[in-house]
Backbone as CSV, one residue per row, in Angstrom:
resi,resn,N_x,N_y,N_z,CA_x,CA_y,CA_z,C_x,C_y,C_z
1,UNK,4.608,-6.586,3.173,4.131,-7.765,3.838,2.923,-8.293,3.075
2,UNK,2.994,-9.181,2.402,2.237,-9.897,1.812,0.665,-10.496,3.071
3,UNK,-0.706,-10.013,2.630,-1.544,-9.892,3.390,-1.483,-9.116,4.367
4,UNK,-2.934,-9.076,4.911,-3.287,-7.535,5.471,-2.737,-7.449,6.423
5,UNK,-2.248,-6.500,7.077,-1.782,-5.470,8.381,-2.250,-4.642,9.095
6,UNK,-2.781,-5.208,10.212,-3.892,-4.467,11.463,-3.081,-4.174,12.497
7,UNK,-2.684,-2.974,13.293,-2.315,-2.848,14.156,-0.613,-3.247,14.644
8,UNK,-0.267,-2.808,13.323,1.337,-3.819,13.535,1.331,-5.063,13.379
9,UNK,0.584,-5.263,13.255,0.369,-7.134,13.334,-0.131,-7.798,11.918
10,UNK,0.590,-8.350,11.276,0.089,-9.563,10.075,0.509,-10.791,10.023
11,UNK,-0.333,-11.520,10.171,-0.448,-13.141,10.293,-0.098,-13.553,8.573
12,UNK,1.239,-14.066,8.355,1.465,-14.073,6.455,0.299,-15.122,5.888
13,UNK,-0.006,-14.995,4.782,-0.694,-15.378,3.746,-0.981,-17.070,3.475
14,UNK,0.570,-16.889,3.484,1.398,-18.318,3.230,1.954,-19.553,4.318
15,UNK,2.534,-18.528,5.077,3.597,-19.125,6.022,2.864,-18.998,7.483
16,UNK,3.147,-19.504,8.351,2.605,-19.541,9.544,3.709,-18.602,10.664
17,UNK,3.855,-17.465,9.792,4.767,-16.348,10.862,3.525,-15.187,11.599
18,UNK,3.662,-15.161,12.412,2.915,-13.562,12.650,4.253,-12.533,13.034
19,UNK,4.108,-11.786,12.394,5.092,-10.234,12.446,4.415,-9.457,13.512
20,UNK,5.151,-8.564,14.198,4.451,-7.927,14.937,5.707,-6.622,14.732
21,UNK,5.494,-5.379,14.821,6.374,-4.245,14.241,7.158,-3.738,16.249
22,UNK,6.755,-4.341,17.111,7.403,-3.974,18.435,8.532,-4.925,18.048
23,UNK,8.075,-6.632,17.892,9.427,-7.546,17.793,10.423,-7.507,16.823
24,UNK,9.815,-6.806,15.564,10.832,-6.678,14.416,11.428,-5.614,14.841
25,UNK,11.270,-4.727,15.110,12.006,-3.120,15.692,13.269,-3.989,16.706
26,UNK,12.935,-4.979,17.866,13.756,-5.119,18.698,14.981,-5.531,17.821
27,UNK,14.150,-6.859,16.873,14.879,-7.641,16.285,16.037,-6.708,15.424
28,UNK,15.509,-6.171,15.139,16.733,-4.814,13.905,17.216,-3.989,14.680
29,UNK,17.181,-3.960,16.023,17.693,-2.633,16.989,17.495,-1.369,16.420
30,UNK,16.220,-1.260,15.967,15.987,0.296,15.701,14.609,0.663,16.960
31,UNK,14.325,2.009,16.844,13.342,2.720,17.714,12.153,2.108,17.296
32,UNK,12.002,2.336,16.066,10.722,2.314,15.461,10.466,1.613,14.334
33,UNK,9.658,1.424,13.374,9.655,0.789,12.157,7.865,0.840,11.344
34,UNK,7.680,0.640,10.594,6.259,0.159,10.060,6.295,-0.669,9.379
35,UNK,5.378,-2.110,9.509,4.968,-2.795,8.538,3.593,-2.250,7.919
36,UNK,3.890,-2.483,6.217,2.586,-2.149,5.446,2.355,-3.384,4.315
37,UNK,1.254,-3.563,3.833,1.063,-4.556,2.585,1.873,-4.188,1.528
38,UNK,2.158,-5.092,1.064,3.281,-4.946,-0.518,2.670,-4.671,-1.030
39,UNK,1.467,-4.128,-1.318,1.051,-3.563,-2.489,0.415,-2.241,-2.214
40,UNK,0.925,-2.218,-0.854,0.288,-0.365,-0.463,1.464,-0.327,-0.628
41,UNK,2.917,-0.678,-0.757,3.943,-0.267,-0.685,4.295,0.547,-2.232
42,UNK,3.847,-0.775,-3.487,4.416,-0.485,-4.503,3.050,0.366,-4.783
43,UNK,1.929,0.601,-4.201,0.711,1.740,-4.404,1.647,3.134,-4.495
44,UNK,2.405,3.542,-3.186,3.261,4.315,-2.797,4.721,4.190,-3.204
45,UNK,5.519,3.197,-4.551,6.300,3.955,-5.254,6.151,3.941,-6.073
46,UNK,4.459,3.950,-7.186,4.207,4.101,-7.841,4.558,5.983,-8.088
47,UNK,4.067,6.546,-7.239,4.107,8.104,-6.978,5.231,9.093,-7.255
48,UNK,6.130,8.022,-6.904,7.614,8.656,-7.306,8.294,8.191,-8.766
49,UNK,7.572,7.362,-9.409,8.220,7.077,-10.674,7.679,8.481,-11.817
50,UNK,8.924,8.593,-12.642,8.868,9.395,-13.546,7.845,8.649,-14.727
51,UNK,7.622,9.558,-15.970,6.739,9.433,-17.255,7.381,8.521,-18.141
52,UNK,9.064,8.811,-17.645,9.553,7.689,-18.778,9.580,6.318,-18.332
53,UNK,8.884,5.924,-16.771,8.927,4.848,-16.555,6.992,3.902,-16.685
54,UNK,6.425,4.969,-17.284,5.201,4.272,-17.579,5.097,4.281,-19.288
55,UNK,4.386,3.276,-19.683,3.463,2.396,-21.214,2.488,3.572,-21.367
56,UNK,1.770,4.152,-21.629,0.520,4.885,-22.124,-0.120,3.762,-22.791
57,UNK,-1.494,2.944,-22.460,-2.445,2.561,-23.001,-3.637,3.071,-23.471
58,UNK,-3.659,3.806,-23.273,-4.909,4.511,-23.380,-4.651,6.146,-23.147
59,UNK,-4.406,7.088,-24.186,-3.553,8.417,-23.875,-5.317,9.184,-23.252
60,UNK,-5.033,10.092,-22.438,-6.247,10.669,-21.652,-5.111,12.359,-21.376
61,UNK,-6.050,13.007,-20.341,-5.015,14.360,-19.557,-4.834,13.866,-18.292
62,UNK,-3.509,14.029,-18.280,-3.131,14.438,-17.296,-3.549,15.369,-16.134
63,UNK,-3.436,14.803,-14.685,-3.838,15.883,-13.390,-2.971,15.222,-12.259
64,UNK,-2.968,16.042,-11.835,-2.348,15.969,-10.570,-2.994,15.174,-9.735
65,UNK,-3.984,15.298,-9.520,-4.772,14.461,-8.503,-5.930,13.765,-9.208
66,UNK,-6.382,12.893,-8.492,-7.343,11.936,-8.876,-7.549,10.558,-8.437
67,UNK,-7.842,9.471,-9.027,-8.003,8.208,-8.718,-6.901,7.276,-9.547
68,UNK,-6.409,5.840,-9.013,-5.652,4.746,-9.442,-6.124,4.125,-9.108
69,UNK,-4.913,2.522,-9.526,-5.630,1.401,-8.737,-4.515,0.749,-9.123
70,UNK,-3.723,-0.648,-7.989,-2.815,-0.898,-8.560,-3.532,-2.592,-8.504
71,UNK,-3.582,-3.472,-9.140,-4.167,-4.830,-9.038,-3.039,-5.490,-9.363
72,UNK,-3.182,-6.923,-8.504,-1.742,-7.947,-8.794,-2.443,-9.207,-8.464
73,UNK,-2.294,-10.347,-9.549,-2.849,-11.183,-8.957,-1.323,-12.327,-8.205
74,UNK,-1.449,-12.746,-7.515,-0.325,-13.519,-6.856,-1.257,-14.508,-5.936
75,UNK,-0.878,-14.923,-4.735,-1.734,-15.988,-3.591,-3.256,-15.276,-3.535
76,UNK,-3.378,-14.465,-3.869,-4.697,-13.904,-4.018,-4.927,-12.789,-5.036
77,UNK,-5.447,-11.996,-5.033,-6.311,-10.964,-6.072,-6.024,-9.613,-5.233
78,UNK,-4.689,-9.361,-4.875,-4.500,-7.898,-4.069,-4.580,-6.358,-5.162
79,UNK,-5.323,-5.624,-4.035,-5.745,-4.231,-4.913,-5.110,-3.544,-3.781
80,UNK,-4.262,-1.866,-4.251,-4.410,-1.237,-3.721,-4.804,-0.196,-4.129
81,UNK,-6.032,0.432,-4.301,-6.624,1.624,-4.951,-6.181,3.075,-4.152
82,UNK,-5.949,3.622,-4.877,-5.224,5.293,-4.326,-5.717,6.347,-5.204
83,UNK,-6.013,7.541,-4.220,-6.198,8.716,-4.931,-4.777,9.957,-4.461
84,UNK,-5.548,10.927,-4.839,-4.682,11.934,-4.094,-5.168,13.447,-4.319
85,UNK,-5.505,13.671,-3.165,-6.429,15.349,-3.127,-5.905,16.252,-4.211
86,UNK,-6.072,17.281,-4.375,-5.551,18.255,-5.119,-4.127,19.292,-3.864
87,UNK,-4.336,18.933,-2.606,-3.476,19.800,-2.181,-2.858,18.879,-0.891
88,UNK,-2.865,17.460,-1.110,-1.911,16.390,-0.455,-1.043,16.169,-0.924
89,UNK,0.121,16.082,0.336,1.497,15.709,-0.139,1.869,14.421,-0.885
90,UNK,0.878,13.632,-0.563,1.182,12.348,-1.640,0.264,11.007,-1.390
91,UNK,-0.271,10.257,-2.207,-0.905,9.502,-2.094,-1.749,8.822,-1.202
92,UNK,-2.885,8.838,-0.823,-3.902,7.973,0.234,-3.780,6.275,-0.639
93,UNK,-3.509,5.396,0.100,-3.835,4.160,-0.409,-4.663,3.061,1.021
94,UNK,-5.275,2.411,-0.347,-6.043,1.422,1.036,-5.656,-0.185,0.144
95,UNK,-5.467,-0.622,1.182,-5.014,-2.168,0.746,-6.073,-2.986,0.677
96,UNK,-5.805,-3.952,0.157,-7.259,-4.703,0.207,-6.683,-6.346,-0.364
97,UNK,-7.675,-7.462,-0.260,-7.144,-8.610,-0.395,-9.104,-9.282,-0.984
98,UNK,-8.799,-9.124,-2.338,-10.416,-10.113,-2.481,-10.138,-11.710,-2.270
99,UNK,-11.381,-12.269,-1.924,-11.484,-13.306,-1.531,-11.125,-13.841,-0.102
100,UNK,-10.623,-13.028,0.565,-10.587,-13.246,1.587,-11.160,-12.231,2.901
101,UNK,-11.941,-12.843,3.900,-12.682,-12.363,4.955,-11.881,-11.514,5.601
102,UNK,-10.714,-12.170,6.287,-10.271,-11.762,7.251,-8.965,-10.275,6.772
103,UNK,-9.444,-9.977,5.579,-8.949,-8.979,5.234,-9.468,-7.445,4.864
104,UNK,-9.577,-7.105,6.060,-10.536,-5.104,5.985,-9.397,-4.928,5.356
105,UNK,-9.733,-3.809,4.775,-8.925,-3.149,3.747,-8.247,-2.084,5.255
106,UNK,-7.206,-1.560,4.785,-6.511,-0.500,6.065,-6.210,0.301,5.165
107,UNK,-6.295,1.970,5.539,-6.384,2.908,5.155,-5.327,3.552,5.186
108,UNK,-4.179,4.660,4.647,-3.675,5.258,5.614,-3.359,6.751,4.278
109,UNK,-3.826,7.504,4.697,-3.599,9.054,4.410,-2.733,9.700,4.777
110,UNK,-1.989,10.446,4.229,-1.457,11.563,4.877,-2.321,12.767,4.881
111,UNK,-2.154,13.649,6.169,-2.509,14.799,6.130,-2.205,16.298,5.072
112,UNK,-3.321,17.159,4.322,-2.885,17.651,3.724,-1.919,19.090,3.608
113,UNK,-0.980,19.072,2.561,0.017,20.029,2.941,-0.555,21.123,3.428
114,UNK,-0.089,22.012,4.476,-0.300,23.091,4.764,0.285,24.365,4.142
């Protein structure tokens, strides 16, 4: 979902829709569902792509965990910066939207593996 997502709820960027994740669930006849920002999305399949699907610009070491950042510029300047603990199942990302107010960044972690 292009722009930020509070509470199930994102008012689009562009278009004058508000989504809400109770009416889209009805709308698709499923139980449940989540809306997230498109760029916490592609933050999170960044994680699953293999080595042969990234450029090396700059060769460094490799770790398992650490810091990213994914930046796109499109209707605005969207970041989603992500790390990932040393003993989490997979990526923390927080969305974010510069230039615009009405966009807190939203967080969402997973808990770490046990």
């Amino acid at each position: 979902m292009p722009g930020p997502v509070k509470d199930g709820r994102a008012q689009t960027t562009n278009l004058p829709w508000l989504v809400e994740t109770s009416g889209l669930a009805g709308a698709a006849q499923v139980e449940a569902l989540a809306v997230i920002n498109d760029l916490k999305a592609q933050a999170y399949g960044i994680a699953v792509l293999g080595p042969e699907d990234f450029e090396v610009l700059n060769p460094g070491s490799e770790t398992a965990s650490g810091n990213a950042a994914l930046i796109a510029a499109g209707t605005g300047l969207g970041q989603a910066p992500s790390g990932r603990a040393a003993n989490a199942r997979s990526p923390c990302s927080i969305s974010s939207r510069s230039g615009s107010a009405a966009s807190a960044g939203s967080a969402s972690c997973p808990a770490p593996a046990s």
